[in-house]
C-alpha positions in Angstrom: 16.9 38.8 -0.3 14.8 36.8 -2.6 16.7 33.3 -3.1 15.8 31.7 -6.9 16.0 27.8 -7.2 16.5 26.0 -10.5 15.3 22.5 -11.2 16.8 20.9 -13.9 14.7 17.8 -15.7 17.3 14.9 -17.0 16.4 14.1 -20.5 17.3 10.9 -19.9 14.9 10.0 -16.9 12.1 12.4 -18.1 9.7 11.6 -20.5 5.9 13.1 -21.7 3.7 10.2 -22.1 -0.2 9.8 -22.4 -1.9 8.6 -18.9 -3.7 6.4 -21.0 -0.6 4.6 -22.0 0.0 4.0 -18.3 3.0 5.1 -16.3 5.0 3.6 -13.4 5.7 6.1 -10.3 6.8 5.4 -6.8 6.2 1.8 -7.2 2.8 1.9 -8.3 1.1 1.9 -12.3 -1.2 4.7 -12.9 -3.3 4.0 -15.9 -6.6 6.0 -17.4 -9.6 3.8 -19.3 -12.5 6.4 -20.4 -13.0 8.1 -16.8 -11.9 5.4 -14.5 -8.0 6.1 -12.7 -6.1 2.5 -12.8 -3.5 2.5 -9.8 -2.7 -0.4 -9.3 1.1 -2.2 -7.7 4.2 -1.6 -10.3 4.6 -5.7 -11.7 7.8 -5.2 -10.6 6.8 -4.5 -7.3 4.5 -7.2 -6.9 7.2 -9.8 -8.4 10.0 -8.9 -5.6 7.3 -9.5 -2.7 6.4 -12.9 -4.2 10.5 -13.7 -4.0 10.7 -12.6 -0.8 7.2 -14.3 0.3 9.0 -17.4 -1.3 12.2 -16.8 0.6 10.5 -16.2 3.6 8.6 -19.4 3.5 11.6 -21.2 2.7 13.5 -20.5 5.7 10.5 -21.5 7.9 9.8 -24.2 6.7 13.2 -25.5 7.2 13.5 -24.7 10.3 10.1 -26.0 11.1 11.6 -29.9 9.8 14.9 -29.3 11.9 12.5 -29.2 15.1 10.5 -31.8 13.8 13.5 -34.0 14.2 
């Protein structure tokens, strides 16, 4: 028995686009200049890491001037 699977494409999370125009896929920014591939971290990406960095830091420092009491 030969089983047949269908894939269906959403309209509204599909869309053709250039790769020169750049695209954004699994967190990272694919983007073509003349022959050179750009893939580079989504901005997004790279934003949310520099909260949590901040965040991060945050709460050790703090708790770095409670011991220093």
């Amino acid at each position: 028995m030969i089983n047949f699977h269908v894939k269906v494409l959403s309209p509204e999370k599909t869309k053709s686009t250039y790769i020169r125009d750049g695209f954004t896929f699994l967190g990272q920014t694919f983007r073509k200049e003349g022959n050179i591939l750009h893939i580079t971290p989504a901005k997004e990406g790279v934003l949310a890491l520099v909260r949590e960095v901040g965040t991060f830091d945050q709460k050790i420092s703090r708790s770095t001037d409670a011991h220093a009491d």
